[in-house]
KOLPANU-82635 format. One record per residue: residue number from 0; x, y, z of N, C-alpha, C in turn. Coordinates in Angstrom, 2 decimals, m for minus. Example, Ala and Ser with C-alpha at 12.3 -4.5 7.8 and 13.67 -1.06 7.14 Angstrom:
GULUM num      nu      nv      nw     cau     cav     caw      cu      cv      cw
GULUM   0   13.19   m5.69    7.80   12.30   m4.50    7.80   13.20   m3.30    7.80
GULUM   1   12.85   m2.25    7.08   13.67   m1.06    7.14   12.90    0.03    7.87
REM end
This chain:
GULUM num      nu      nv      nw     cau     cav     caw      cu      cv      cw
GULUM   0   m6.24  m21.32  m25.76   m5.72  m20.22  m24.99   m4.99  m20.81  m23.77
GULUM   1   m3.73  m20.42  m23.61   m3.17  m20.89  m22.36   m3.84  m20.74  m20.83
GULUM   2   m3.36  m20.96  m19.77   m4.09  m21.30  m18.63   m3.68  m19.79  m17.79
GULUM   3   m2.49  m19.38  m18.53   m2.41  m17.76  m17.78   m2.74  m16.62  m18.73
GULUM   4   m2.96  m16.81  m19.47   m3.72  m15.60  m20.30   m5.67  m15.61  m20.17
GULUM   5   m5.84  m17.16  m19.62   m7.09  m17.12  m19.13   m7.06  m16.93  m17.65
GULUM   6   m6.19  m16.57  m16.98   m6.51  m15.93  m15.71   m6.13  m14.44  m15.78
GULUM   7   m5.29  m13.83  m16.68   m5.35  m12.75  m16.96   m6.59  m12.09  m17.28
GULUM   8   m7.21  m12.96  m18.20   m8.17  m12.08  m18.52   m9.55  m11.85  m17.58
GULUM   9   m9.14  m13.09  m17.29  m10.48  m13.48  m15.83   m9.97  m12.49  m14.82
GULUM  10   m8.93  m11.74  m14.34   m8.41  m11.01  m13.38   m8.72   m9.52  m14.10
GULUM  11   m8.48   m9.19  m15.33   m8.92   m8.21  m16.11  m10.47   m7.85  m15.73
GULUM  12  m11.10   m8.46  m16.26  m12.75   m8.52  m15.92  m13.31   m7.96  m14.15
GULUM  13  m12.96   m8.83  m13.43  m12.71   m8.97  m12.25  m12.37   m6.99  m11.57
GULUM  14  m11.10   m6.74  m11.85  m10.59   m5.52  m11.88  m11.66   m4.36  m12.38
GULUM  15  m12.37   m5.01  m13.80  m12.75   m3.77  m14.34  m14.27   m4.00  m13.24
GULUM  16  m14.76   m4.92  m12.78  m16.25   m4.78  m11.77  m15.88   m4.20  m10.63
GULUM  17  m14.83   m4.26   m9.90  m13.91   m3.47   m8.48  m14.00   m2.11   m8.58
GULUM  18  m13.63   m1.60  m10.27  m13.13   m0.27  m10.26  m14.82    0.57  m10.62
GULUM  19  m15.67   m0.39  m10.49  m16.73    0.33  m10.38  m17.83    0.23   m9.00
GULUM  20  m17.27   m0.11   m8.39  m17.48   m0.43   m6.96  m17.82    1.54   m6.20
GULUM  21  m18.27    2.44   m5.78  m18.61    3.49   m5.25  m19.81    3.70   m4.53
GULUM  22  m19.41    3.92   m2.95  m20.93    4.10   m2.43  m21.05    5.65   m1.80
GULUM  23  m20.04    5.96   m2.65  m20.14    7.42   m2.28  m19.17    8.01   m1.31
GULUM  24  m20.00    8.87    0.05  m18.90    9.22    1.14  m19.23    7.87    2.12
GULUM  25  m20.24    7.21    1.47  m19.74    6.03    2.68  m18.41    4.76    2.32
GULUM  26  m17.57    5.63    2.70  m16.27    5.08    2.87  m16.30    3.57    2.98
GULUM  27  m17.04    3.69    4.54  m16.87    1.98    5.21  m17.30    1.06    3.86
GULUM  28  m18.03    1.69    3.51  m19.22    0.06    2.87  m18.30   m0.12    1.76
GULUM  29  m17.77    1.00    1.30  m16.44    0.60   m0.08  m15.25   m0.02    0.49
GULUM  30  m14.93   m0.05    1.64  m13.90   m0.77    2.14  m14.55   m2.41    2.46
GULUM  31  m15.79   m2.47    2.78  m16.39   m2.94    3.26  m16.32   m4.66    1.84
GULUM  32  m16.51   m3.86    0.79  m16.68   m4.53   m0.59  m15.58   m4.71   m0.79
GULUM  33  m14.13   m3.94   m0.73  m12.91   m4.44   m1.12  m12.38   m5.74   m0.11
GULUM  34  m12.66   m5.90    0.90  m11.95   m6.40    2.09  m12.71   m7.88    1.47
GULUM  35  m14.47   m8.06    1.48  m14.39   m9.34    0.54  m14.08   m9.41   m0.56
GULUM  36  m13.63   m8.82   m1.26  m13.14   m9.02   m2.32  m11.59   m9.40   m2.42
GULUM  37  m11.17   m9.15   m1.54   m9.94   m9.52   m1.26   m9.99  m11.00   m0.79
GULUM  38  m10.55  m11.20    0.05  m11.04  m12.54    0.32  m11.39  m13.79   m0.71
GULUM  39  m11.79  m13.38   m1.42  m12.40  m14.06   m2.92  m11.09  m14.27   m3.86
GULUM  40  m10.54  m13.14   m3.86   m9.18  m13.41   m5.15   m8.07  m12.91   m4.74
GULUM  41   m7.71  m14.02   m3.51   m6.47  m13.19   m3.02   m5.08  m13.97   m3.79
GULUM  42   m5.89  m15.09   m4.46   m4.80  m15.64   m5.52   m4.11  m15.37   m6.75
GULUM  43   m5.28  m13.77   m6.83   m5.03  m13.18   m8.24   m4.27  m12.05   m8.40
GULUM  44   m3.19  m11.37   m8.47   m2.05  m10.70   m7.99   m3.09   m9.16   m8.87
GULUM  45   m3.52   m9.60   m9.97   m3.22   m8.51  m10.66   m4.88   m7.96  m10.20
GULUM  46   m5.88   m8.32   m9.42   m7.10   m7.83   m8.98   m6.48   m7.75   m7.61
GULUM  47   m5.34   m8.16   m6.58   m4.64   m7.58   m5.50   m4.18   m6.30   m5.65
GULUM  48   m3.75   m6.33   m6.29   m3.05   m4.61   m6.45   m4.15   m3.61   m6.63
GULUM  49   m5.06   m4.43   m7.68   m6.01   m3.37   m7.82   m6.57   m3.00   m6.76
GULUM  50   m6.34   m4.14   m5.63   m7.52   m3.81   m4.48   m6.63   m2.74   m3.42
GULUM  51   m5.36   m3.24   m3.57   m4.87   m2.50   m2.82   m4.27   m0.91   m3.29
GULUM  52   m4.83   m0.41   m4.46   m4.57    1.23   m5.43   m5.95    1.16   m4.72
GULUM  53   m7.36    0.75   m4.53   m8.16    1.82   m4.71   m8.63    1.95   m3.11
GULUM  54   m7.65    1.45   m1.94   m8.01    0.92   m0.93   m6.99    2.61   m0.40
GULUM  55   m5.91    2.54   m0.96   m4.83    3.72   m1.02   m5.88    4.68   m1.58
GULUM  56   m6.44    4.49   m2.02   m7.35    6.09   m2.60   m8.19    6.32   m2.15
GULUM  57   m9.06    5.35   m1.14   m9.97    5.59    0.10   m9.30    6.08    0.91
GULUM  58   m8.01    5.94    1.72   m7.48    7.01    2.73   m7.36    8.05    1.70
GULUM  59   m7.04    8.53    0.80   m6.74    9.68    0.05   m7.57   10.80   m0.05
GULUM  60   m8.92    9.78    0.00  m10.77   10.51   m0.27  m10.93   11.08    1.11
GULUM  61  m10.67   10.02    2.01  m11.16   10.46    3.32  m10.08   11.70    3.75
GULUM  62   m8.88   11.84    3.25   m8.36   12.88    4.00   m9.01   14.27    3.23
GULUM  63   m9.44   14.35    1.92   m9.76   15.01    1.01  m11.24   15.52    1.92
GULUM  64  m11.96   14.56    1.61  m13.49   14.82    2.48  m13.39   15.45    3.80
GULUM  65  m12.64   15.43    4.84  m12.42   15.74    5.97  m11.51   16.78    6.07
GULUM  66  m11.05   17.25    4.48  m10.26   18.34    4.55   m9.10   18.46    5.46
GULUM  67   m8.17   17.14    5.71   m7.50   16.92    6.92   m7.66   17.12    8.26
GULUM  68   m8.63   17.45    8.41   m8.92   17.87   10.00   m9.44   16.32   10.21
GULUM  69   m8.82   15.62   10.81   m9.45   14.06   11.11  m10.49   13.99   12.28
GULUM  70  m11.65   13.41   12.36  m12.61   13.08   13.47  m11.82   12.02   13.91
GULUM  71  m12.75   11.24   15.01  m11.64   10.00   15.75  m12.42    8.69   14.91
GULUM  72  m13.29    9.23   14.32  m13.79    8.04   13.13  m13.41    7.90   12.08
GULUM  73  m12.89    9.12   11.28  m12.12    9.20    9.95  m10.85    8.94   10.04
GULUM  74  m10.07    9.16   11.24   m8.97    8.52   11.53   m9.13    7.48   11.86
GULUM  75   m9.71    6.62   12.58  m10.21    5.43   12.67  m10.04    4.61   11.49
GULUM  76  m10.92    4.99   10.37  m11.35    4.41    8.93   m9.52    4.53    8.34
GULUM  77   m9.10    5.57    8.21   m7.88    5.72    7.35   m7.18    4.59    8.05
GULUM  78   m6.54    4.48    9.53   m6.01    3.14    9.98   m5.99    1.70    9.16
GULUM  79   m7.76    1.89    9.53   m7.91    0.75    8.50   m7.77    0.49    7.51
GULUM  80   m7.78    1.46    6.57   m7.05    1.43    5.25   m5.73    0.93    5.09
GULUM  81   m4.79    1.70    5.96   m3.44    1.37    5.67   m3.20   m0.02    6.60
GULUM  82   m3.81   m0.26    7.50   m3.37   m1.87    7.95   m4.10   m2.63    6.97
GULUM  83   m5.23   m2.57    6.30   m5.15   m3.25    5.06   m4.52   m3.43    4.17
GULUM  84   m4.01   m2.32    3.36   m2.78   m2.54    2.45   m1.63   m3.15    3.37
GULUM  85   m1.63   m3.10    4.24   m0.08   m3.19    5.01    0.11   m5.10    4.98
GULUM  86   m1.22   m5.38    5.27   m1.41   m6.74    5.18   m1.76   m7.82    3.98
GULUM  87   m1.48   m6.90    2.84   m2.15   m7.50    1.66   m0.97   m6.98    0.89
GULUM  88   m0.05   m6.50    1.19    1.17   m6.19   m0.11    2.15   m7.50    0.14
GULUM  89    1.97   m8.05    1.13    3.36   m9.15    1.03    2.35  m10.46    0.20
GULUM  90    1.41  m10.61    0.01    0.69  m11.49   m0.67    0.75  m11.56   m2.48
GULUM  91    1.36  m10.10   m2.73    1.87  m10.54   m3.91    3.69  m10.99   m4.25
GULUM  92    2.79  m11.58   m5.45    4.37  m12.06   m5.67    5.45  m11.49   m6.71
GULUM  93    4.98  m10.23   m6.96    6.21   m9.16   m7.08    6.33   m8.54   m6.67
GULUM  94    8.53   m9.04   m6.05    8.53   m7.93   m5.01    8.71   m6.49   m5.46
GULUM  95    9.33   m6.11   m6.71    9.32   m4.24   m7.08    7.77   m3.90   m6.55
GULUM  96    6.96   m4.83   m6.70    5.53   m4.16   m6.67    5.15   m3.90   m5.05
GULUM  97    6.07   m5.16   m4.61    5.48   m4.83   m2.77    6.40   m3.57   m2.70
GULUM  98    7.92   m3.22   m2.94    8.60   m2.54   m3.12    7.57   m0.83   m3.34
GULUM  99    7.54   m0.88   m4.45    6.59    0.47   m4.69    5.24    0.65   m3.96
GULUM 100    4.78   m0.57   m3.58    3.23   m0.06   m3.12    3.66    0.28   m1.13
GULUM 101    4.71   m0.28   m0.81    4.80    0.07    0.98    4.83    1.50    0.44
GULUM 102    6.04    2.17   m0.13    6.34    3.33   m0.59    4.94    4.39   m0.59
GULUM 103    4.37    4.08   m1.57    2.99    4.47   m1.93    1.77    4.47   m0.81
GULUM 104    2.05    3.40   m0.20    1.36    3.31    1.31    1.82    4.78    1.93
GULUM 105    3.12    4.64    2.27    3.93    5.32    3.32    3.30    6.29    2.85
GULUM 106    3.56    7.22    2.18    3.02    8.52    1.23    1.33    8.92    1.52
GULUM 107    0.52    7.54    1.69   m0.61    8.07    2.10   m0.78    8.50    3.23
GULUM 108   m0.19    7.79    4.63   m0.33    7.16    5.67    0.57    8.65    6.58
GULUM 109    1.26    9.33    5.90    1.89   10.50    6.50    0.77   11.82    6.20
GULUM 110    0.55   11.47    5.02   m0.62   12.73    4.07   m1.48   12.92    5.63
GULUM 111   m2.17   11.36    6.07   m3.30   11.45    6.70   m2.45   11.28    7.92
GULUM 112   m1.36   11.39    8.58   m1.10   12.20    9.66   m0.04   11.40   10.46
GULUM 113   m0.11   10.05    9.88   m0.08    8.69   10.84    1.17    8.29   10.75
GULUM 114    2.00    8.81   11.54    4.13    8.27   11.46    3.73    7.55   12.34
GULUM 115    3.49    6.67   12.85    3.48    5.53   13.32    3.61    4.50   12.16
GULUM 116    2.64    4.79   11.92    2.22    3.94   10.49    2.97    4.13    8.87
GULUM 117    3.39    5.43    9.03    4.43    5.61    8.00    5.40    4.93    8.44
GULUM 118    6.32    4.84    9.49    7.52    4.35   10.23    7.37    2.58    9.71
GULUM 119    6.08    2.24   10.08    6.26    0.86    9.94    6.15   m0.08    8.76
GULUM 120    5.32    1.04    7.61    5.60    0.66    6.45    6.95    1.01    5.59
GULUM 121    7.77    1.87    5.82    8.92    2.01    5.30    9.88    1.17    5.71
GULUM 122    9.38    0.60    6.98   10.37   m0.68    7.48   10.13   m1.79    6.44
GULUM 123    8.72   m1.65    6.91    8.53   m3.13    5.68    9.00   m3.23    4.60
GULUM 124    9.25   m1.81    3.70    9.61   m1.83    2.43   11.33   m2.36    2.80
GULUM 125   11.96   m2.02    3.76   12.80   m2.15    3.65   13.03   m3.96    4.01
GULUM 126   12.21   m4.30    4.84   13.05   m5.30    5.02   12.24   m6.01    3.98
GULUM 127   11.48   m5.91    3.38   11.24   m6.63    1.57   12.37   m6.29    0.75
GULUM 128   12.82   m5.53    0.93   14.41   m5.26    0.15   15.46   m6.11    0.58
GULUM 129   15.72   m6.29    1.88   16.37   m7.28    2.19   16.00   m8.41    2.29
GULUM 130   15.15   m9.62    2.33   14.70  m10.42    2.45   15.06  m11.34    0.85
GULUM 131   14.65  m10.13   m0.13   14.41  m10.57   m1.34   16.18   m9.79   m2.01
GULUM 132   17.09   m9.46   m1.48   18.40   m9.13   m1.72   18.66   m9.59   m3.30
GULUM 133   18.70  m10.72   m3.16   19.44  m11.76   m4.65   18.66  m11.53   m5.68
GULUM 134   17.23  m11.54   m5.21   16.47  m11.36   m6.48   16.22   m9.76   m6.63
GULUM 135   16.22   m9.17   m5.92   16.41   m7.20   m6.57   17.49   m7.19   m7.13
GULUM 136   18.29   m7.86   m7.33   19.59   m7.71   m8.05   18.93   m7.75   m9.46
GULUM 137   18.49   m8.78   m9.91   17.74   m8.89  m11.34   17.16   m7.56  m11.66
GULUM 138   16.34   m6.78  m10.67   15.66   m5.88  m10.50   16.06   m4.04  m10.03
GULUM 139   17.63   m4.41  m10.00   18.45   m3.61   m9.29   17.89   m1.74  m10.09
GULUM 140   17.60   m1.55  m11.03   17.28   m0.48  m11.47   16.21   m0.07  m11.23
GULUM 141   14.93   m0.83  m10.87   13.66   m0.58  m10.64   14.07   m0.87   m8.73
GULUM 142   14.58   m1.60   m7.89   14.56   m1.20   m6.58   15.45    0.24   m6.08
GULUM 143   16.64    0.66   m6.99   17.42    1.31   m7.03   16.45    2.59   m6.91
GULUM 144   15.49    2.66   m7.67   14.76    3.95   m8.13   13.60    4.14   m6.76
GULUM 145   12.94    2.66   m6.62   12.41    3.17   m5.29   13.17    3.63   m3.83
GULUM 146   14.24    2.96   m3.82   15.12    3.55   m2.40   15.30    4.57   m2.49
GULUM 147   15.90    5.27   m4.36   15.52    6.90   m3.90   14.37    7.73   m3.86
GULUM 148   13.37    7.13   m4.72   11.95    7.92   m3.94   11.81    7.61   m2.44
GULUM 149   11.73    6.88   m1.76   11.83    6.59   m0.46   12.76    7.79    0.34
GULUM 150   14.13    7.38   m0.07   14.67    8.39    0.41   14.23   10.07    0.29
GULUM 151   13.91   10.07   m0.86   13.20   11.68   m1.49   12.43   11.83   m0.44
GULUM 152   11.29   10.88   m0.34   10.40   10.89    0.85   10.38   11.17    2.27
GULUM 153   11.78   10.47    2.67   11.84   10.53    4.27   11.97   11.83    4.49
GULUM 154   12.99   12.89    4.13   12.75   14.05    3.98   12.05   14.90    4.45
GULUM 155   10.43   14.16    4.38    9.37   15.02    4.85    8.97   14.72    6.12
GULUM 156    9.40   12.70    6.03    8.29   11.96    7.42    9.80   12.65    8.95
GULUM 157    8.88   13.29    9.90    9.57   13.26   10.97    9.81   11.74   11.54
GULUM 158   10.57   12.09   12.72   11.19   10.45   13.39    9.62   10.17   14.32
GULUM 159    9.46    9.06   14.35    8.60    8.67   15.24    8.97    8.28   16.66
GULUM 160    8.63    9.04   17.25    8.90    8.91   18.91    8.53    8.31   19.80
GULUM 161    8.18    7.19   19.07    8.25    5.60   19.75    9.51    4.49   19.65
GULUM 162   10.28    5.05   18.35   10.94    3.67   18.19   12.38    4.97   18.26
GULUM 163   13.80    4.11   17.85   14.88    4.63   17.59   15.32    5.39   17.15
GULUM 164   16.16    6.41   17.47   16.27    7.33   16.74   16.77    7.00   15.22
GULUM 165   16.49    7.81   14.48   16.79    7.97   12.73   17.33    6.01   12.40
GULUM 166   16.59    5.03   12.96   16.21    3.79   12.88   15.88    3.22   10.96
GULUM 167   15.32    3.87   10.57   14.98    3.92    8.95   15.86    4.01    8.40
GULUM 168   16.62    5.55    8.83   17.77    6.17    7.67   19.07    4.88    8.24
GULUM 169   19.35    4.51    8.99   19.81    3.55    9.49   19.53    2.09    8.67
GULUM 170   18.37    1.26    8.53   17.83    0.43    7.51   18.36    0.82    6.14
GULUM 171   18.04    1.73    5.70   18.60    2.09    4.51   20.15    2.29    4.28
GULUM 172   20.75    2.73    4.74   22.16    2.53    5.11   22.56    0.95    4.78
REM end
């Protein structure tokens, strides 16, 4: 068996013990388990993502559980969520995937209230778009498709009234 179909599958395995990871409404202690776990296989792209989908679905739970009305602890916790993903998507090494997951970030990170934090992940997506220019070209139909969900998106996120005006739609431009 080759040496990447045996880390596939070792990352397979891996994935399927993560996705059974639940301590219920205690949020923390499931973040708590992903964050070492991230630690442990941050070499393994395809148990990264995983960590970072079910890390996106802990802010998702918590806005769900809290019925959006945020405490200053559940907002607290969601933060942490998204500066986790925020810090763990440039660690893989596909960019459509950092591409779609800032996106996917952004999308949570407005749900649960936070244009600060939407603002700064749509930057990121963007400047992963530029950074990686030559090689989205290979990729030009799959980045093509996220700039317009993105764009679909902005739509909703107001400007954040910390930084520049319409600064994003500007990036994208």
């Amino acid at each position: 068996m080759s040496e990447q179909k045996e880390i596939d599958r070792v990352s397979a395995i891996i994935v399927q013990l993560i996705s059974k990871v639940d301590h219920g409404k205690d949020l923390d202690k499931t973040l708590n388990v992903y964050t070492d776990a991230r630690g442990l296989f941050i070499n393994l792209d395809q148990v990264t993502e995983a960590l970072i989908n079910h890390v996106i679905n802990l802010a998702i739970r918590c806005h769900a559980l809290c019925k959006g009305k945020h405490t200053q602890k559940t907002q607290t916790f969601v933060k942490a969520c998204i500066a986790y993903v925020h810090i763990t998507i440039p660690t893989l090494e596909s960019v459509p995937k950092q591409i779609q997951l800032f996106r996917l970030t952004s999308q949570a990170a407005l749900l649960n209230g936070l244009i600060g934090e939407t603002d700064s992940l749509l930057k990121g997506m963007l400047a992963t778009i530029d950074e990686n220019f030559e090689e989205n070209l290979a990729y030009l139909e799959m980045t093509t498709q996220s700039v317009l969900n993105a764009l679909g998106f902005m739509v909703m996120v107001p400007e954040n009234p910390d930084s520049d005006l319409f600064q994003i739609a500007e990036g994208f431009i």
